[in-house]
C-alpha positions, 0 to 999 in steps of 0.5 A: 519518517527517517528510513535506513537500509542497508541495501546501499552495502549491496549496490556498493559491493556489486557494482564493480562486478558487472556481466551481462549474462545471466545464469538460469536459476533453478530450485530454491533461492531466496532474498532476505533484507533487514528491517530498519526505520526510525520513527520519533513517535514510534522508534526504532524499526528493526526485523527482517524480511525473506522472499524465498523462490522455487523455479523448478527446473529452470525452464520457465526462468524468471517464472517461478512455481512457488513463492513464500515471503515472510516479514516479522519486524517491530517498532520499539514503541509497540507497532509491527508487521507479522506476515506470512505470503503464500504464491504459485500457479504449480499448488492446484494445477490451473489454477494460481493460488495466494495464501495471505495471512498476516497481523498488522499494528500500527499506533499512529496510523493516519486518519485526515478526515473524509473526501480529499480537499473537502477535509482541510489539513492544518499543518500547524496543529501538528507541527511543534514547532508552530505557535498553533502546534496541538499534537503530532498525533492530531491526526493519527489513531491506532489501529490493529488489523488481522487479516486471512486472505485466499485468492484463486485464479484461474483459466477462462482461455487456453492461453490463460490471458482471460481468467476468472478471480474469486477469492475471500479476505476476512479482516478483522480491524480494531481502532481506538484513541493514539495510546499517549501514555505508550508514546510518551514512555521515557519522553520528557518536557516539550517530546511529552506528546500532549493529552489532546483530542484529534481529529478521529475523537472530533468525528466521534462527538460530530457523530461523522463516525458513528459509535457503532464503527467507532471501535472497528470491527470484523469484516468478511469479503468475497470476491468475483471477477475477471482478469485480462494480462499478457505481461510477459514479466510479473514482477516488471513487465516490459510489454503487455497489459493487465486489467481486471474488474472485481466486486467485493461484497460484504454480507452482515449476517456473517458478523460484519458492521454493515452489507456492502458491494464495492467496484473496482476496475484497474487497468495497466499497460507497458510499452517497450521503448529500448528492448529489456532496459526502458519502459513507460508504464501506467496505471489507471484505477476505479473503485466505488460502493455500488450497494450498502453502507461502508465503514469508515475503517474499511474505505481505505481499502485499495481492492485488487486481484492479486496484492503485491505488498503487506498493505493495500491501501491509500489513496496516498503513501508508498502503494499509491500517490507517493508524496502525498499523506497516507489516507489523505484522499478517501472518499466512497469512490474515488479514482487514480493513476500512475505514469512511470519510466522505468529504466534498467541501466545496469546489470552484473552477476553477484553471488552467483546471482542475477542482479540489475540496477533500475531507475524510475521517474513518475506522477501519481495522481487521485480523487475522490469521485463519490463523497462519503456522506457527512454534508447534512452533519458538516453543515450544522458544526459551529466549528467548520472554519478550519476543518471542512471546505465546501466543493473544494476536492480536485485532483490531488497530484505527486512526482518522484524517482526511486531506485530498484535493486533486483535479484533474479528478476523476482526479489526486487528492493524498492527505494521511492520518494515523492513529492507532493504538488500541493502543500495539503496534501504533505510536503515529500515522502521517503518509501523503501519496501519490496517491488513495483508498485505495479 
C-alpha cells in the first residue's frame, strides 16, 4: 500500500522552534491527524482521527484521567474504519476502565493459508506482471467485524503494580468471497481483476474450512487475568516492565461457532540507557488454545489486557512482525518478539504544546508453535505441490526503523517500515498509524 500523511507538514513547522522545557498541561487537550491512503484495489483512504486528553489538574502530567480516541475514515472502494476508544482509571475509582466499540470493513483482507512456511506463498500468482499471475486477490477475502469490548482492571497491591484483568469482547465476524464486481467498478482491460477462485475458496472445497465457519460468525469472549507494570510512562515508557497472563474463553451456548479457552502470556521490559532520550525495549509473547476448537476466523486474534490500537491482530503487519504479510503466521498457538532502540532526539514547544521527535530501530520475529489441524486433509490433496510444505515452519524474522512524532507524551503519530528476512514472507512494509507498538 502507498501511504500519505501529512504529518511531515507538522515536522516541517516545528522543527526550527526547539526549547527543552516543557509546560505542564491541564484539562482538556487533543490531536487530530487526517486519514489519507491510496490503495489500487481499494482507493483512496480519506477520514480523520481525534485523541482528546483530560489531565485534570496537571499534578499527574503526562498521566492523563480520561481519554477518548475517535476514528471514521473510509476507502473510496467500500472498507472503513469506525471506531469509538473509551480510557481512564478516574471513571470507577480503583479501577481502569476501557470502552471499545468499533465496526470495521475490510475487502481484501489477507487469508495466506494456516501454519507459517507449512503454507507456501506463490508471489507469481498475484503478481500482474508475472507469466503465472491469476489475481491480485488471490490471497485475500472480505471481511466485516463489529466488535464491543469492556476491559476492567483493577488493584491486587497497594501500589497498584500487581492488578487483576477481567473484561468481555463480543465479536461479531462476517466473511465471504473478494466482491469482484466492486473491485472492478470503473476498471478497464488488464486493471479488471479476473473472476478466479483464491485460496480462502480452495480451503472451502479442501474441506480445511468447514462450511459451518466458512461465513463467520459471532463470538463472545470473557476474560480473567493478572498484570504485573511498573512502567513509569504508558504510552513510551523509559523503565520498567509490564507482563501479564490472560485466558480468554468462549462459551458456545451464547451463540458462538465453538467453546474455547485460549493462553496468553506477554512480557515487556524497558531499559534506560541515556535518562529520558534512548531505551532498549522488548517484547516477548505466547498464546495458545489450552481447550475446545477454534475458528479460523478467530485465530488471527493477538490476545492482550488492554489494546492500544483499531486491530490486534497478526502474526505480521504493522501491530506485530512489521515487514512481514499481515496474517502470514497463524498457527493454534504460536509465539513472538520485539526488540526496539528507541530514541528521543529532539524536543521543542509548538502551539503551546509539548512536542518530541523519536527514532526507533527494531527486529520482530514469530511462529507457529501449535499446528492447526489439516494434516490428515492436506496429505490427501492431488494438488499439494505449491500449496503446503511438510515440516517446513521456523522462525519468521523483520527488521526496520519508523519515525514517531509526539504531542504532550500521550498523542504520538507513528511512521514504521519493515522488511522482511525471507522473500515468503513479503518484501517490506510502509505502516503509518498512532502509538508504540508496545
Amino acid at each position: 500500500m502507498k501511504k500519505l500523511a501529512f504529518v511531515i507538514l507538522i515536522v516541517v513547522a516545528a522543527f526550527p522552534l526547539f526549547a527543552q522545557d516543557e509546560e505542564v498541561k491541564t484539562g482538556w487537550n487533543f490531536g487530530a491527524l487526517p486519514t489519507i491512503t491510496f490503495d489500487t484495489d481499494l482507493g483512496f483512504q480519506y477520514g480523520a482521527m481525534v485523541d482528546l486528553y483530560n489531565y485534570g489538574d496537571g499534578s499527574r502530567y503526562p498521566t492523563y484521567n480520561h481519554k477518548l480516541y475517535f476514528e471514521v475514515s473510509r476507502f473510496t472502494k467500500g472498507s472503513g474504519i469506525n471506531r469509538f476508544f473509551y480510557d481512564s482509571d478516574k471513571l470507577i475509582e480503583g479501577l481502569r476502565t476501557s470502552v471499545d466499540i468499533s465496526y470495521l470493513s475490510d475487502q481484501a483482507y489477507d487469508f495466506f493459508g494456516f501454519n507459517g512456511y507449512n503454507a507456501v506463498v506463490n508471489k507469481d500468482w498475484f503478481d500482474d506482471a508475472s507469466p503465472d499471475y491469476l489475481t491480485r486477490m488471490y490471497y485475500k477475502y472480505d471481511r466485516k467485524l463489529f466488535r464491543f469490548k469492556i476491559d476492567l482492571q483493577g488493584k491486587l497491591s497497594a501500589d497498584n503494580k500487581f492488578r487483576w484483568a477481567t473484561g468481555i469482547n463480543l465479536l461479531n465476524f462476517k466473511i465471504g468471497n473478494v466482491d469482484l464486481e466492486k473491485l472492478n467498478k470503473n476498471k478497464e482491460g488488464d486493471d479488471i481483476l479476473p473472476d478466479i477462485p483464491g485460496l480462502y475458496q480452495k480451503y472451502q472445497d479442501w474441506g480445511i474450512i468447514s462450511e459451518e465457519e466458512s461465513d463467520g460468525g459471532f463470538v463472545p469472549t470473557f476474560k480473567a487475568g493478572l498484570v504485573f507494570d511498573t512502567r513509569d510512562n504508558r504510552p513510551n515508557p523509559m523503565k520498567g516492565v509490564w507482563t501479564e497472563a490472560v485466558i480468554v474463553a468462549s462459551p458456545e451456548f451464547l451463540g458462538g461457532e465453538s467453546s474455547f479457552a485460549k493462553l496468553s502470556l506477554t512480557h515487556r521490559q524497558y531499559f534506560t540507557i541515556i535518562p529520558k532520550d534512548l531505551s532498549f525495549v522488548y517484547r516477548l509473547g505466547y498464546q495458545v488454545t489450552i481447550a475446545g476448537d477454534v475458528p479460523f476466523y478467530y485465530q488471527t486474534q493477538l490476545i492482550t489486557s488492554y489494546q492500544t490500537g483499531a486491530l490486534s491482530e497478526g502474526l505480521g503487519g504493522s501491530r506485530s512482525l512489521r515487514g512481514i504479510y499481515r496474517n502470514r503466521v497463524v498457527g493454534d498457538g504460536f509465539l513472538y518478539g520485539n526488540a526496539e532502540m528507541r530514541w528521543k532526539f529532539v524536543r521543542f514547544r509548538f502551539i503551546n504544546n509539548n512536542f518530541y521527535l523519536g527514532l526507533n530501530g527494531f527486529v520482530d520475529f514469530g511462529r507457529v508453535t501449535n499446528e492447526i489441524p489439516a494434516e490428515p486433509i492436506v496429505g490427501m490433496l492431488p494438488q499439494k505441490e505449491g500449496y503446503f510444505k511438510d515440516d517446513a515452519e521456523k522462525l519468521h524474522t523483520s527488521f526496520g526503523a519508523g519515525l514517531r512524532i509526539a504531542m504532550n507524551e500521550n498523542f504520538i503519530i507513528a511512521l514504521d517500515y519493515g522488511m522482511a528476512a525471507n522473500e515468503q514472507d513479503g518484501n517490506s512494509g510502509m505502516y503509518i498509524g498512532l502509538n508504540y507498538l508496545f
